[in-house]
Structures are given as structure tokens and as C-alpha cells.
C-alpha positions in Angstrom: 6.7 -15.5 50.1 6.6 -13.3 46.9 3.5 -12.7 45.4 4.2 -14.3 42.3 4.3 -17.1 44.0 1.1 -16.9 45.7 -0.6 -16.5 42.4 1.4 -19.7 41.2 0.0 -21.7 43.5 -3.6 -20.4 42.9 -3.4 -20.9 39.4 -1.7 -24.4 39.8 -4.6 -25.5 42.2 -7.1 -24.0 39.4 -6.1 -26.3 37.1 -8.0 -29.3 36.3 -7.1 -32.7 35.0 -8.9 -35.4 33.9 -5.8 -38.5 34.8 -5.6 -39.9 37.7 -2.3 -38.8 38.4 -0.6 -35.3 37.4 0.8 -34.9 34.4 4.9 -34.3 35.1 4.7 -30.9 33.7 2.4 -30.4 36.4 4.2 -32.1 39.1 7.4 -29.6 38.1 5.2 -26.5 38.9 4.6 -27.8 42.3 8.1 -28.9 43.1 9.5 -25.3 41.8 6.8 -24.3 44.3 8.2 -25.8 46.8 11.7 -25.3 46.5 10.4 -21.5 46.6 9.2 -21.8 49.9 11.6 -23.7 51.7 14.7 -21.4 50.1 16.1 -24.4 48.9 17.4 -23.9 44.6 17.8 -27.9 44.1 16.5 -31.2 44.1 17.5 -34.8 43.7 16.1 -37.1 41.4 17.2 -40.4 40.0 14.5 -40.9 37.2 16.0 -39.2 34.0 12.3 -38.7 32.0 11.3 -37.1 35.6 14.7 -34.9 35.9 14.6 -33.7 32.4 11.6 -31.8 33.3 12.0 -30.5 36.2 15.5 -29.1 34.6 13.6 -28.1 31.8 11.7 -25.6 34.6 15.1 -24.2 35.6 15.1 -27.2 38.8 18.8 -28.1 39.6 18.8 -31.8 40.0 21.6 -33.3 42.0 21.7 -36.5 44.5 22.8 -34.1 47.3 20.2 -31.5 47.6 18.2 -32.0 50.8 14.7 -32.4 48.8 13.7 -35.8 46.6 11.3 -37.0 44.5 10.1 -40.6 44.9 9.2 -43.1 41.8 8.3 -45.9 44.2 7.9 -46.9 47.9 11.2 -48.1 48.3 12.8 -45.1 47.1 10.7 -43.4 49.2 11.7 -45.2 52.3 15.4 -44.8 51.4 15.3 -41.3 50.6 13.4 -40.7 54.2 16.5 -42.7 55.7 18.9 -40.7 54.2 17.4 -37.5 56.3 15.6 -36.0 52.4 12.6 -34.5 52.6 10.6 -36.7 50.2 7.8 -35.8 47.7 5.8 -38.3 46.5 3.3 -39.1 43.4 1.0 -40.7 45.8 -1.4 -40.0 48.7 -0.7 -44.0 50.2 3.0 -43.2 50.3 2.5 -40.9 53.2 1.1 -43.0 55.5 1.8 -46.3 57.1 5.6 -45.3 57.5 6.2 -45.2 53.8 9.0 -42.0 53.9 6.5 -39.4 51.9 6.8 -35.9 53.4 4.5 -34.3 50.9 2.2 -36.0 48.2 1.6 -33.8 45.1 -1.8 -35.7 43.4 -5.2 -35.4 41.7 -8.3 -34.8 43.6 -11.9 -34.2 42.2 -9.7 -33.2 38.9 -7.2 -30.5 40.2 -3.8 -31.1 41.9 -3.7 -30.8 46.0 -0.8 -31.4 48.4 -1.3 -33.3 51.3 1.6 -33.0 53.9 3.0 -35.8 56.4 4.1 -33.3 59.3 6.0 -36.1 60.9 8.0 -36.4 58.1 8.9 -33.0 57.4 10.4 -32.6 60.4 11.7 -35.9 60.8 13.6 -34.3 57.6 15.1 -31.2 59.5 13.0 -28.9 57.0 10.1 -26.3 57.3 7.8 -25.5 54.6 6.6 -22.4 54.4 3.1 -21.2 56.2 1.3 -20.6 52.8 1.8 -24.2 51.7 0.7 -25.8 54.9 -2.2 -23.8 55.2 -2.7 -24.9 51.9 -2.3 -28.6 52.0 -4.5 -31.5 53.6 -2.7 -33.4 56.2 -2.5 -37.0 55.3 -3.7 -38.4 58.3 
């Protein structure tokens, strides 16, 4: 992986917040991030605020790229059985067979990445070795 990008994800994980949950800005850094690492240049989306942004950080947004972002549970689910690798707002939505692959969230005030294993493969992609080292698993 480039270094840029290893010095992206350094600052990213640097930064603290003081919401509960990331602000979206935030939460489009760490889905560029990951498109990065899994050589993938697009992702799907189906909320419009949500998509504006991550277009807005040069993120092609399309139903038919192979990564999604999740606004609820359900979506997660579906988006897991359509064979997507899903990101997730939300730690719970990894667990308990909810579809999450990766969770992008706030903990003791800076964003972290917790990663479902099962579900990343069960989604025929690899991240790369610097972002699982990186992230918690969500066991």
C-alpha cells in the first residue's frame, strides 16, 4: 500500500471526536481508505446525503460495485445476501449475523475499524494486511 496512504490512516485514527458516531466527512476518509486497499475505485450507496459525500471525495457510487455502505440492519442483511462486502455505522451490526463486514465508529473519541472476518470473506474480498492489523475484530 502507498505511503500516503499509510499516513492517511494514521492521521484519520489521530483524529478525535466528541459524537457518538463519526461525522460523514469522516466516515468518507475511511471508505476511500478502504477502497484503496482492496483495489476496488467504487462503491454503492442508496442514501443520497451519504453518496453526495463520498462523491464529493472523488468515491464513484453505483449499485453494482462489490463494496456497500449500510444505513440500517436490514440493508445490511440484504447487501450481505447480495455477495457486497458491507460497511457499517455500527459496532452491533457485525455481530449476531447482522451482514456488517467492517464497522467504521467512535471509540474513546477517535474513529476505529472493527472487522467481521467471516463476512469479508463470506464477501469474496480481501482487505489489505495494514487495515487488518489495524482493526479490532468484532468478536
Amino acid at each position: 500500500m502507498p505511503r500516503a496512504c499509510h499516513l492517511a490512516i494514521a492521521c484519520l485514527f489521530a483524529l478525535g471526536l466528541s459524537a457518538q458516531e463519526l461525522a460523514p466527512e469522516t466516515q468518507a476518509k475511511f471508505l476511500k481508505i478502504l477502497l484503496s486497499s482492496t483495489g476496488q475505485f467504487g462503491f454503492a450507496c442508496a442514501d443520497p446525503g451519504f453518496k453526495a459525500k463520498l462523491e464529493g471525495n472523488g468515491i464513484a457510487v453505483s449499485a453494482g460495485f462489490k463494496m456497500a455502505w449500510a444505513e440500517s440492519e436490514p440493508e445490511a442483511k440484504a447487501l450481505k445476501a447480495a455477495g457486497k462486502l458491507v460497511i457499517v455505522p455500527r459496532l452491533a451490526w457485525l455481530k449476531h449475523g447482522a451482514g456488517g463486514a467492517v464497522a467504521i465508529v467512535e471509540e474513546a473519541g477517535k474513529p476505529q475499524i472493527y472487522v467481521n472476518a467471516a463476512n469479508v470473506k463470506a464477501s469474496g474480498m480481501t482487505l489489505s494486511d495494514t487495515i487488518m492489523k489495524m482493526a479490532k475484530p468484532a468478536n
